[in-house]
N, C-alpha and C positions, 0 to 999 in steps of 0.2 A: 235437147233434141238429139234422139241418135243418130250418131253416126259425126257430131258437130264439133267430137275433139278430136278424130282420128287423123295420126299424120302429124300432129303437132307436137315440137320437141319444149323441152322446160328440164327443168332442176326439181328433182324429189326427195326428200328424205326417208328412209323408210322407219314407220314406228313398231314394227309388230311382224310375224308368221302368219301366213296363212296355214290353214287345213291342208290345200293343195299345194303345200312346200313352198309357195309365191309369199317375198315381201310385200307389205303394205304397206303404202303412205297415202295423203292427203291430195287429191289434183284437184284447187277448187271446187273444196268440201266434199269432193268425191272419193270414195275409195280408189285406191290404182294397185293391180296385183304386177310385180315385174319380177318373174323367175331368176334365181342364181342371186337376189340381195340378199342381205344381211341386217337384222338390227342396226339401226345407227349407220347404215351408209346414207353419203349425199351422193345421188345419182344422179347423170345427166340421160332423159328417156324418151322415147317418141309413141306415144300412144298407138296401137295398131288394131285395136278397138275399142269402139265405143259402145257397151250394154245400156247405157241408159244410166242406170243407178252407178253404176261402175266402170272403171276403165281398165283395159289389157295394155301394158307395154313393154318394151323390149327397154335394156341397156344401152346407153350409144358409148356409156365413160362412168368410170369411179371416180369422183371427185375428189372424193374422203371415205376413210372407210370407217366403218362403224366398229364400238368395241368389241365386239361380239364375230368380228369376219374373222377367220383361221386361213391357212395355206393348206389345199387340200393334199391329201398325202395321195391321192389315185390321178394318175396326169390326164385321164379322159374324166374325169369329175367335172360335172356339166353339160357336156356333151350326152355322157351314156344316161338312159334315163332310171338306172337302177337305184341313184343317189338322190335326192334332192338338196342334203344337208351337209355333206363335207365341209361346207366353207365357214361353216358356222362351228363355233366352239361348243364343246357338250354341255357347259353351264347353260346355256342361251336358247340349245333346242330343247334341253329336258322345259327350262320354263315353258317355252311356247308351245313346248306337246300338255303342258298343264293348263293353260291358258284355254289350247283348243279345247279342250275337254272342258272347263268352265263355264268356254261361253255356248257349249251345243247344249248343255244344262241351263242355263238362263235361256236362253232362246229355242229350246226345241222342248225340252223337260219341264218347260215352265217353274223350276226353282227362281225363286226371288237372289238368293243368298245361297249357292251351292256350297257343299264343303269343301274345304281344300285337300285336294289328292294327295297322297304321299306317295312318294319313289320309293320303288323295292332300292336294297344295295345292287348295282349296277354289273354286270356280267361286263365283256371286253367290247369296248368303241368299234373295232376291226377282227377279222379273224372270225366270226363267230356262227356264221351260217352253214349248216351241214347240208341245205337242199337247196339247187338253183332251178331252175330251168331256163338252157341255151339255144338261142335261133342263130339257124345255118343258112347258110346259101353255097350251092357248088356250082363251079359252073370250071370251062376247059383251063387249066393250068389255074389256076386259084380256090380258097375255101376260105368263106368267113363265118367266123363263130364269134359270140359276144351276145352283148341285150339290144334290148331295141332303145335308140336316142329318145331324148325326152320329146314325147307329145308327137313321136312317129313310129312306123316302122322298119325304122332307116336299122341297119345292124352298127352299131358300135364295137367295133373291135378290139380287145385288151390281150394284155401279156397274160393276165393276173388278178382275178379280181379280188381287191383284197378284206371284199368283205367272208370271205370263205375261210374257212376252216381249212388250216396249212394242208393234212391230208386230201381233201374234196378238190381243191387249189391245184394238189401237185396231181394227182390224179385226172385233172383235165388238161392237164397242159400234154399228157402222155397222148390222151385222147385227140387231140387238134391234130399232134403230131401224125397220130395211126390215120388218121381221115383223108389229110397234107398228101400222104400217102397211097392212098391205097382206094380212094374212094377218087370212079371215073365219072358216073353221072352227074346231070344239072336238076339243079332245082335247091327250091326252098328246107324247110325241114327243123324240126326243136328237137332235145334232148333233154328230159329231166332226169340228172342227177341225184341222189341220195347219199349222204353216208351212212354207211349203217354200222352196227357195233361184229369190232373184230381186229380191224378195220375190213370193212367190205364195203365195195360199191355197187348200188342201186343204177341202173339205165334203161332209160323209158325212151324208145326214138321211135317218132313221128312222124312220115310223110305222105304224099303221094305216090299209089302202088310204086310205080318204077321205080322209082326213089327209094322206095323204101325197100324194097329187094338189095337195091343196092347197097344199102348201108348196112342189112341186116349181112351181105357179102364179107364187108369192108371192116366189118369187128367180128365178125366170125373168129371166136380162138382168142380175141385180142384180151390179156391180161395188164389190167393197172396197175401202175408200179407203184408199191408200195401198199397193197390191196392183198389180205387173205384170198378174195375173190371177186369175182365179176360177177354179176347178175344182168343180165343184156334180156330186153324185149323190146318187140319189132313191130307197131301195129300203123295198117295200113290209112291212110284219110279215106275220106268218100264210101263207107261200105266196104273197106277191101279185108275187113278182119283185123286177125292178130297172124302175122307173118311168123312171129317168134316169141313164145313167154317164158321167161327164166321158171327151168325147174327147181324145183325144193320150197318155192312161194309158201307160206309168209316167212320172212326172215326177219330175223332177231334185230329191231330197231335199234333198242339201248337195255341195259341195265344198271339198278341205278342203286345207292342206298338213301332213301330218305327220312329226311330228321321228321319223328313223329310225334301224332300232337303232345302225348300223356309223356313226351322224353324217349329217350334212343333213339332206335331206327327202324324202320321197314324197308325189305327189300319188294323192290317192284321190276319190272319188265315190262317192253312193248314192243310191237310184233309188227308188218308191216308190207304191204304187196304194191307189185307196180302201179302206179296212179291214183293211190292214195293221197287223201292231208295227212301231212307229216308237220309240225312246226319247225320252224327254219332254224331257231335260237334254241338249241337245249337248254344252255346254261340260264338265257329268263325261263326256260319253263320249267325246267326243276322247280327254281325260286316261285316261279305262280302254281306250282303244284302245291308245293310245301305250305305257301301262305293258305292254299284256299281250307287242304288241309287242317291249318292252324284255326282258321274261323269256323269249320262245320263241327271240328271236334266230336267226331262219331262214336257213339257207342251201340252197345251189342245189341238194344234195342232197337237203334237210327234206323228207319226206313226211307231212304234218299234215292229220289228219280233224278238222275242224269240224261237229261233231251242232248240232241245232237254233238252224242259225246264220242262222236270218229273212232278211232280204234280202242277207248279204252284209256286216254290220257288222265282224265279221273275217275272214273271210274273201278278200276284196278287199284290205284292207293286207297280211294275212299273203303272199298272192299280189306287191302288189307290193315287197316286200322282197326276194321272192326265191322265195320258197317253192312246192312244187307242193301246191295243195290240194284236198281234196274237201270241200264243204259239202254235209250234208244238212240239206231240211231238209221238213217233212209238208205246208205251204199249198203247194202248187204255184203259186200265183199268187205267192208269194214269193220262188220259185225264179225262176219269169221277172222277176223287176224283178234279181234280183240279176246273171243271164244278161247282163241286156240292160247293166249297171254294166259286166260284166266288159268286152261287146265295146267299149264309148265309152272304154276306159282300153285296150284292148289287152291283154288279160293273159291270154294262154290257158294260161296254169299253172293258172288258177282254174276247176274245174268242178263244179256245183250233179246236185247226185240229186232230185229228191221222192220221199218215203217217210220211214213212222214209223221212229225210231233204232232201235226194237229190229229189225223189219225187216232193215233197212239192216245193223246191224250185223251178225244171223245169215248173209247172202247175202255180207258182204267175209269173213267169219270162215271160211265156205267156201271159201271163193275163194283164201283163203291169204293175204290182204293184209295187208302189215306197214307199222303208221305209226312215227315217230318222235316224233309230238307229237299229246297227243287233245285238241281242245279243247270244252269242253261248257260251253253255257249255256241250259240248260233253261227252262222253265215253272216256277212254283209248286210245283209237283207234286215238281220232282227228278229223276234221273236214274235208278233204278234198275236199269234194263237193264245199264248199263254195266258194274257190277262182275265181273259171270260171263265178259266178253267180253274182259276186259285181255290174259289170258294167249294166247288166240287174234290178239289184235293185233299180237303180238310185245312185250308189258310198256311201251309207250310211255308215256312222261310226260305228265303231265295239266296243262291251265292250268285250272280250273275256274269260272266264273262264277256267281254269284248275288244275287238282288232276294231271298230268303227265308232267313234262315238257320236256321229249324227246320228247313228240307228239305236245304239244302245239308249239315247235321249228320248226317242220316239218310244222306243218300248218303257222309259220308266215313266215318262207321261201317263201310259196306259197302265200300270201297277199303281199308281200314286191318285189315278182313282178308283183300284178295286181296296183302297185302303190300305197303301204298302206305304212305309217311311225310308228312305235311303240313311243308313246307317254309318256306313264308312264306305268309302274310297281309295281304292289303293291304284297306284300305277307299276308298270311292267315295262323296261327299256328292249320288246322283243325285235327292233330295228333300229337299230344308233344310223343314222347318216342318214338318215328320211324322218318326213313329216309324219308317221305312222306309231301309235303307239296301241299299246295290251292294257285293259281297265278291268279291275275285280272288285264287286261291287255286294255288299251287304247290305237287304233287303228284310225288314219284318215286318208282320200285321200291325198296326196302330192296336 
């Protein structure tokens, strides 16, 4: 009956991760998700609801900890809701980021027997994220900057987040200071950060008109330390515009040299404007560039559609290996940073569409266009469109990418009956200290 465990306290053990960062154990035979566990802790918990199938509860005591719990190195670990996983050791999340992904393929993908994923080599646990985005609050004699606590939007405040890349890191601490300073108005307000290659920093600040006058006041001039330069934009909430956009837009994301498939290297580049996706881990995306690379192994012949490929993240190596490609992708401001990558590397194999994939794909399906390689890295959402379109493509092979795999599972459901087989698996550690993992997946015709 629901609502007929809530409130009541007991002893748990937990056996497993959730998807949503929550440990899970057994509450007479029910599942019970309790945030901030660990593998192997005995918890002492108070249920604070009851779903019916399952149960939500809170910590009251660590009994015993399990072997898998760590000492987090961030002192608001727990609190801020940007981490889920610090307290867990890297052996223990990588398994249960493999797990999740297993079991959204058993039960979403309909595999009996999925294959077992494989870890790319691992980029760094801390340090590693070059784009955050920060919520503000101002109000008379005070400024708080930080993320928002888990499961609110309370602001958690930090020195340092140390999942940041040393430069991005020291570069906001400058920032907090300039704001501390010099910024009189109240109100809410975010700020997304970038690093870009140089070092230069990327800043995107958001508010309500008045607010946002003010801030665009209040960094007016202001130089990050340690920063070639600034890039400052200013765009209003509610209809009020763009107060202020960094001129010189797109600016030089990264440059990179990548190991390529036939041996050596390719050099690549990518490009990049206020409010774009950016991925947050260079270091796994190189590593997932270079593997997908390794798998489509393109030549001069390879006609490869790239859907929702944002600025040009594959699109660009796949071009410079060899390959002739089409990137779609719906921001049209996306399509121009990736244009403009293509012409400063020379690579007129590489050509960008704007328009939504389904779009896009009904107008090549007409058109009679046959690829040899489809690569999709979607949204959250997933790909749906694409199943009904395979056979009009000419049955091309899939490299498929995903940050989700409840949705990546739903879409292989739908391939696996236009007659696709899942070939290999591979995983991508694009956030160490969260439930959250990167899946590249190799798809052919039966």
């Amino acid at each position: 009956m629901a609502g007929g465990a809530q409130g009541r306290i007991g002893e748990l053990v937990v056996e497993s991760l959730a998807a949503g960062g929550a440990g899970v154990g057994r509450w007479e035979e029910r599942a019970c998700f309790v945030p901030g566990a660990a593998p192997g802790d005995r918890l002492r918990v108070r249920v604070r609801r009851d779903r019916g199938r399952w149960l939500e509860a809170e910590s009251l005591e660590l009994l015993a900890p399990g072997p898998a719990r760590v000492t987090p190195p961030c002192p608001v670990a727990g609190d801020c809701g940007g981490c889920q996983w610090q307290h867990v050791a890297p052996a223990a999340q990588r398994a249960a980021r493999a797990a999740i992904v297993q079991e959204a393929l058993r039960r979403i993908g309909g595999l009996a027997d999925p294959p077992a994923p494989t870890f790319a080599d691992g980029g760094p646990e801390l340090g590693y994220r070059r784009r955050a985005a920060y919520h503000g609050e101002a109000g008379p004699g005070r400024l708080r900057l930080g993320f928002h606590g888990a499961g609110s939007h309370r602001i958690v405040e930090h020195e340092r987040c140390l999942l940041l890349e040393a430069p991005l890191a020291d570069a906001l601490s400058g920032l907090r200071e300039q704001l501390a300073r010099s910024l009189a108005a109240a109100g809410r307000f975010t700020i997304e950060a970038t690093l870009l290659a140089g070092p230069a920093l990327q800043l995107l600040v958001r508010a309500e008109p008045p607010l946002a006058r003010a801030l665009a006041g209040a960094l007016d001039g202001w130089a990050a330390p340690g920063m070639a330069a600034t890039h400052l934009s200013v765009r209003a909430a509610g209809g009020g515009g763009t107060l202020r956009e960094a001129p010189g837009a797109p600016f030089r994301l990264e440059a990179a040299e990548l190991a390529a498939p036939a041996g050596g290297s390719l050099r690549c580049e990518w490009w990049t404007r206020p409010g774009e996706f950016v991925q947050a881990n260079r270091f796994a995306n190189r590593r997932l560039v270079e593997d997908l690379l390794a798998l489509a192994a393109p030549r001069p012949e390879s006609w490869v559609l790239d859907l929702y490929c944002g600025a040009g993240n594959f699109s660009l190596p796949l071009a410079a290996a060899g390959a002739r490609v089409l990137g779609v992708e719906e921001r049209a401001v996306s399509v121009r940073s990736a244009r403009k990558a293509a012409r400063e590397l020379g690579l007129a194999r590489a050509r960008f569409r704007a328009g939504g994939a389904g779009e896009v794909l009904a107008d090549l399906a007409a058109a009679g266009r046959r690829y040899d390689l489809v690569v999709v890295d979607p949204p959250r959402r997933g790909a749906p469109e694409l199943a009904d379109r395979l056979d009009a493509l000419g049955r091309p092979r899939l490299l498929a990418v995903s940050c989700h795999p409840a949705a990546f599972a739903r879409d292989l459901a739908g391939w696996r009956r236009a007659g696709y087989v899942l070939r290999e698996l591979r995983l991508h550690d694009f956030f160490p200290q969260t439930a959250h993992v990167e899946l590249l997946a190799d798809l052919a015709p039966a």
